[in-house]
Backbone bond lengths (Angstrom), bond angles and torsions (degrees), N, CA, C in turn:
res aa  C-N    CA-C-N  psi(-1)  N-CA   C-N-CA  omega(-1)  CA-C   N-CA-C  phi
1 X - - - 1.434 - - 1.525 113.31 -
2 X 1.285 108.66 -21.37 1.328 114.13 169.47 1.720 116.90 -30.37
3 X 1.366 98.94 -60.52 1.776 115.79 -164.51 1.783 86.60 -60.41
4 X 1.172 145.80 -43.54 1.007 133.61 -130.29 2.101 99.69 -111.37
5 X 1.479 116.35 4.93 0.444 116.22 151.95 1.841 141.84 -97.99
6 X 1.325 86.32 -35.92 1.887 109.75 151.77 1.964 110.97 -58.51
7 X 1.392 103.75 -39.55 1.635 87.62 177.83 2.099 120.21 -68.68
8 X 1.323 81.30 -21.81 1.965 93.11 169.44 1.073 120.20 -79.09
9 X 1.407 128.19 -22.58 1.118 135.51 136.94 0.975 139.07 -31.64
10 X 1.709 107.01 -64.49 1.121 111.26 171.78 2.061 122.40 -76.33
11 X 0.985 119.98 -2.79 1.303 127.05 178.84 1.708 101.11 -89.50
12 X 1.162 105.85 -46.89 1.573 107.27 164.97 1.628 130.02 -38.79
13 X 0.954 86.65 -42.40 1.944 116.81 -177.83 1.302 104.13 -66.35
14 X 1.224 121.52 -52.00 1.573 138.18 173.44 1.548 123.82 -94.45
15 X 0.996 119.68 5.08 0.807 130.99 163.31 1.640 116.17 -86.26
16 X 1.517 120.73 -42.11 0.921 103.43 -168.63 1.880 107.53 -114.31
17 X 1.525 86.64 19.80 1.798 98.45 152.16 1.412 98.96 -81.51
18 X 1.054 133.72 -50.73 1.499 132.64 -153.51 1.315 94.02 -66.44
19 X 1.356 121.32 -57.52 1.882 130.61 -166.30 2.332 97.93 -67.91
20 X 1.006 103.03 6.22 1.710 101.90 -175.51 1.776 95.16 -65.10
21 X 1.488 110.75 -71.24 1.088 111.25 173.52 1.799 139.59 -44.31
22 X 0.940 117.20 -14.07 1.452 145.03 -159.44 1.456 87.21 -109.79
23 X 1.763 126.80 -55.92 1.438 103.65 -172.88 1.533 127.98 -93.18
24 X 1.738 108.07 2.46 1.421 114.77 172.54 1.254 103.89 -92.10
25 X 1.329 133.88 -25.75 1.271 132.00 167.05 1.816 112.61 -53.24
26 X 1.577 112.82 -62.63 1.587 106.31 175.00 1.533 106.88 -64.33
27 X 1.080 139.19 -23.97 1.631 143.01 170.60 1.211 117.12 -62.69
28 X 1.394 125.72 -34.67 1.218 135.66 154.47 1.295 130.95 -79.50
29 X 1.098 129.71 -35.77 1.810 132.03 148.53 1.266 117.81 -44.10
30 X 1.349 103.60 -36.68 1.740 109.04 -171.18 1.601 108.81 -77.63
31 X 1.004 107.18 -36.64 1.579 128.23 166.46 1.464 95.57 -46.41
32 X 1.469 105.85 -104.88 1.802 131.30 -174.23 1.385 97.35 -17.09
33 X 1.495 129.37 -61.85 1.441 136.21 -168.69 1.335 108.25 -36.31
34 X 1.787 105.31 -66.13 1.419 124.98 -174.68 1.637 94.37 -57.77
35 X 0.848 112.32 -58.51 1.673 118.62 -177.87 2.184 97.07 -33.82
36 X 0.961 86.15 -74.96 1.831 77.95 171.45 1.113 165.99 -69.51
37 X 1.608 72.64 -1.60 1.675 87.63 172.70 1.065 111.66 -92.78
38 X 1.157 118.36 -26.13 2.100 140.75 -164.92 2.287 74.12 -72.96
39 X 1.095 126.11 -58.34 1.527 128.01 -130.62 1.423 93.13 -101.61
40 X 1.169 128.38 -27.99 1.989 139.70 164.22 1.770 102.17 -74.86
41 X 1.409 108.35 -25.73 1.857 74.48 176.83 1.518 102.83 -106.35
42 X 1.291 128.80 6.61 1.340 140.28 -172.19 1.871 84.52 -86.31
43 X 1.091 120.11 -60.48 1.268 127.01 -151.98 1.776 91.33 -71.58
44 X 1.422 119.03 -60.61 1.233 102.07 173.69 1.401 134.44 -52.43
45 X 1.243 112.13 -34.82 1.548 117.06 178.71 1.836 105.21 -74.81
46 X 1.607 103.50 16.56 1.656 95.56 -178.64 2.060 86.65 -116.02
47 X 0.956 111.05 -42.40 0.967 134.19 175.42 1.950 104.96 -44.39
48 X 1.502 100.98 -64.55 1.693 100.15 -175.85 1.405 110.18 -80.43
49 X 1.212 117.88 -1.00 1.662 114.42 173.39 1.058 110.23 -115.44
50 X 1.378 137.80 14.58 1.786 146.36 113.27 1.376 111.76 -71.15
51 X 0.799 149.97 -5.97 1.441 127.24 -172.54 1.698 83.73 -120.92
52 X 1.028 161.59 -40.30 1.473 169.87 130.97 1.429 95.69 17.74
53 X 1.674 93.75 -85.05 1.422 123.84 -174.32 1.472 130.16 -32.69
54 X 2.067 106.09 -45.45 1.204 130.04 170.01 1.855 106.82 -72.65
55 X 1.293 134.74 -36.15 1.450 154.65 141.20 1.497 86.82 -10.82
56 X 1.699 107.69 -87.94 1.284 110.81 -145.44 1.458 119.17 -89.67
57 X 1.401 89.03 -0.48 2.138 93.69 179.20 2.013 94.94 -81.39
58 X 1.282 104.37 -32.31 1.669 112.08 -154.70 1.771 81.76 -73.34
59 X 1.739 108.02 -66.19 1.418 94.80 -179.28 1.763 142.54 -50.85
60 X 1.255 104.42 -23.45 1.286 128.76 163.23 1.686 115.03 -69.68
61 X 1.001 119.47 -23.73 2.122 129.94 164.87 1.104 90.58 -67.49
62 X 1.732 138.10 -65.70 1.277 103.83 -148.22 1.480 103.11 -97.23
63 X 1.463 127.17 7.70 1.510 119.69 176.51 1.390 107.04 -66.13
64 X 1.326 104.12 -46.82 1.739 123.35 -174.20 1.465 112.12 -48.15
65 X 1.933 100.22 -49.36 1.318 90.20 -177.02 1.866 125.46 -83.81
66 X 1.877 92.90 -11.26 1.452 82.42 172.07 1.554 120.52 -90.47
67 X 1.651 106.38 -8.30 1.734 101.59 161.20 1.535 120.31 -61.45
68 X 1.658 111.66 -37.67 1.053 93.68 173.83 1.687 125.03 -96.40
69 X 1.330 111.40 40.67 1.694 113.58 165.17 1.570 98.35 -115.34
70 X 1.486 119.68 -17.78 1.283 122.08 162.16 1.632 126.85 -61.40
71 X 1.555 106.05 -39.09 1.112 103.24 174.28 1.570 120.30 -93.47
72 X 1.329 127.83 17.53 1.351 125.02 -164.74 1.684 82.88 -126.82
73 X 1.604 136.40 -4.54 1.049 123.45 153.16 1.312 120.45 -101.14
74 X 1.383 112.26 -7.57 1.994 112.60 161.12 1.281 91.65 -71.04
75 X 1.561 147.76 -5.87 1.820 125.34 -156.97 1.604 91.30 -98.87
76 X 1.744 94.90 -56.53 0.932 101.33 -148.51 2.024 98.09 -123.99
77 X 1.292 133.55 114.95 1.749 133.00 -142.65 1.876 80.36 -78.07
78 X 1.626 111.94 -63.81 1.003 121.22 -163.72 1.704 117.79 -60.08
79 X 1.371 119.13 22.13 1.670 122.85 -165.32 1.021 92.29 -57.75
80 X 1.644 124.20 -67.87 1.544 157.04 -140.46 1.222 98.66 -132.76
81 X 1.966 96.23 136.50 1.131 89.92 163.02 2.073 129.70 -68.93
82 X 1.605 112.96 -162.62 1.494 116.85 -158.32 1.575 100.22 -73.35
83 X 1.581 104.98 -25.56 1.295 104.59 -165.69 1.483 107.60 -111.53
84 X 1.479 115.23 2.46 1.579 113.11 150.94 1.357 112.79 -81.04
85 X 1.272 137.35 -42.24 1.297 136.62 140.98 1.280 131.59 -8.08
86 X 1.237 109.27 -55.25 1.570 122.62 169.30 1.561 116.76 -87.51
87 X 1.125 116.93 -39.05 1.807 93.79 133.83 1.392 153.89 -30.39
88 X 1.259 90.44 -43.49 1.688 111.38 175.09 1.353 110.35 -60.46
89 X 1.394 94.65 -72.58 1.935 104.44 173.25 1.612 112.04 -43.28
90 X 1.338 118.39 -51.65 1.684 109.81 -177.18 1.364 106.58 -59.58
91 X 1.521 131.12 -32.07 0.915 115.78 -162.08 1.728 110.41 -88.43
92 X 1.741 112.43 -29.20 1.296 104.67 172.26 1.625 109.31 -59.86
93 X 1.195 109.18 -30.18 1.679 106.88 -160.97 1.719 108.23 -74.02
94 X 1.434 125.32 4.78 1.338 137.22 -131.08 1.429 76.44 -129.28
95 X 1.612 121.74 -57.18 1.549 134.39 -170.15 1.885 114.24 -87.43
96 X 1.278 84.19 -6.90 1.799 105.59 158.72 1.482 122.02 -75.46
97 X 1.675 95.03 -50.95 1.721 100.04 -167.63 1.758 93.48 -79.65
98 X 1.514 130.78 -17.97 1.441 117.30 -169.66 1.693 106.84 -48.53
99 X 1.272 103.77 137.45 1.769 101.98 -175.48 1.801 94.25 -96.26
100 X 1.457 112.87 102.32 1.484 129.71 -169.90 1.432 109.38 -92.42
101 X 1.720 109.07 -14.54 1.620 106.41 -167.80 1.651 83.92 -117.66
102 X 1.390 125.56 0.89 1.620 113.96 -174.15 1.185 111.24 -127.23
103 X 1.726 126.16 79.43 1.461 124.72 -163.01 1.673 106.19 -69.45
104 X 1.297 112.24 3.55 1.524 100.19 -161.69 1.403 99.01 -115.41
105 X 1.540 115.52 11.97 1.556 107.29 166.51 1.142 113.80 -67.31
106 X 1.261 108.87 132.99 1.744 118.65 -169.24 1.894 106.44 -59.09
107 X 1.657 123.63 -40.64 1.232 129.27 161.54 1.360 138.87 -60.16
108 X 1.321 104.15 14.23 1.636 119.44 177.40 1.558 111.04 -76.46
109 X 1.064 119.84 -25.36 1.600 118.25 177.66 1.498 100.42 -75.72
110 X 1.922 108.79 -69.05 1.268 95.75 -156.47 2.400 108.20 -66.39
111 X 0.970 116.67 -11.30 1.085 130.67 -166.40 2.076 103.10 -63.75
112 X 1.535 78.69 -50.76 1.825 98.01 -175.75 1.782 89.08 -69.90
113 X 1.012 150.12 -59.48 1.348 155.35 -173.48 1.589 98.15 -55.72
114 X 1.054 144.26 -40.25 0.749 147.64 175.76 1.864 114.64 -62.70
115 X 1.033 106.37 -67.60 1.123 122.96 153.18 1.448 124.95 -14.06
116 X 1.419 111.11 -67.26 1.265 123.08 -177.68 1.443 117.83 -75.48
117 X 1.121 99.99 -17.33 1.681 122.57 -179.85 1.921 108.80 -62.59
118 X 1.265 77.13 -56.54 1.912 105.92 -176.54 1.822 112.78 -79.48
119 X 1.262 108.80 -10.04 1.544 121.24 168.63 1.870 96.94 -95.65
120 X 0.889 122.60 -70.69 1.559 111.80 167.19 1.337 130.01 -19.65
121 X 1.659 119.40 -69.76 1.442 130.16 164.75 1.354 100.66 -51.17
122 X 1.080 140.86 -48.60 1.871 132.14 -166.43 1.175 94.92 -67.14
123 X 1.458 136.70 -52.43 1.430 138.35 170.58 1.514 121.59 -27.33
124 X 1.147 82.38 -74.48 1.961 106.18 165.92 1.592 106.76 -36.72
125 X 1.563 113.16 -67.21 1.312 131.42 -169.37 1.695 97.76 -25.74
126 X 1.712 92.72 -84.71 1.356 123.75 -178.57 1.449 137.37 -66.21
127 X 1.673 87.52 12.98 1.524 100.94 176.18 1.550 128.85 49.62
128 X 1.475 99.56 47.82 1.548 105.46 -152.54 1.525 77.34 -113.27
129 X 1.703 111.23 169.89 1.483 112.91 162.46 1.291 96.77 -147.04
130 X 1.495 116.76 110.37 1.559 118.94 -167.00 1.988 94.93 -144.85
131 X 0.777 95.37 139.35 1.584 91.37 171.10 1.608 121.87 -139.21
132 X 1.236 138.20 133.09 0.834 147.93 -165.85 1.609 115.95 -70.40
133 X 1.376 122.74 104.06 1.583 115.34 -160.15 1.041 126.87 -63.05
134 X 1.509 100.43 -30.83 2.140 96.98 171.70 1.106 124.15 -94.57
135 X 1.407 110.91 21.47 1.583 114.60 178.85 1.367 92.96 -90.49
136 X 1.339 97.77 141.85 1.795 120.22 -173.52 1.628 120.30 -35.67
137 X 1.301 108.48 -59.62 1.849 133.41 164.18 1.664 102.60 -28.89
138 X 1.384 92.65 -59.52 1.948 111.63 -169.42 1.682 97.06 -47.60
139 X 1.622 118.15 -55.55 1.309 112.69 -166.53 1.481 117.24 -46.29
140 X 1.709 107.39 158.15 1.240 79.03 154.49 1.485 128.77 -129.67
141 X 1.153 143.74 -162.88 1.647 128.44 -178.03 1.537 121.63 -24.73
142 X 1.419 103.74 -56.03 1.211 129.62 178.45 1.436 113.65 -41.14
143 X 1.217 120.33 -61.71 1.188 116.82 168.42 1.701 144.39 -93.65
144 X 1.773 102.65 25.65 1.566 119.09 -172.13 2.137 72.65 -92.52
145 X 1.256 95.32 140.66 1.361 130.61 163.97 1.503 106.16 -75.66
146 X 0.944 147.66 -49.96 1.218 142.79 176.89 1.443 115.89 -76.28
């Protein structure tokens, strides 16, 4: 019985040459993994506080510009006509309902589209020609990334 304890031995021995490869491989996945998750939410949280930012600079253009068609009809009643007026109001009330502190309302796309929709027609309305610079259209070749 002797031999047959030296041969378990020896399968042992080789055995866990054979398993070397097999455990730097899961030792290294386990690594890389951790490695990405730490470096995917770093990257996203760089990612959602640029795309936020561009959100709230674009939404902040047209507040500005409809405060100031608000205040040039507190100066003056007759600026605009009754029903550019009432434009005005839908459109502040439009940049009211945007949920600015709740990025995960599911209506933030079509809401902002909306938005821009209703800044266009007021444009039109009021015969204005103003365009918003970081809106995509505004760019120009030069600076599309693709």
């Amino acid at each position: 019985m002797p031999g047959l304890v030296r041969r378990d031995t020896e399968e042992d021995i080789f055995e866990s040459s054979l398993n070397l490869e097999g455990a730097h491989y899961q030792q290294g996945f386990e690594e890389g993994f951790a490695d990405g998750i730490g470096a995917g939410r770093e990257e996203g949280r760089e990612v959602g506080l640029k795309s936020g930012f561009q959100v709230g600079e674009e939404v902040g253009f047209y507040s500005g510009c409809a405060d100031l068609w608000r205040a040039a009809v507190e100066i003056d009643s007759s600026a605009f006509s009754a029903r550019a007026q009432r434009s005005i109001k839908q459109f502040q009330e439009l940049l009211r309902a945007y949920p600015l502190s709740n990025p995960e309302d599911e209506r933030v796309q079509d809401l902002l589209e909306t938005i821009r929709v209703k800044f266009q027609a007021l444009l039109s309305m009021l015969s204005i020609h103003l365009e918003y610079p970081g809106h995509p259209k505004a760019r120009s070749a030069d600076d599309a990334s693709f």
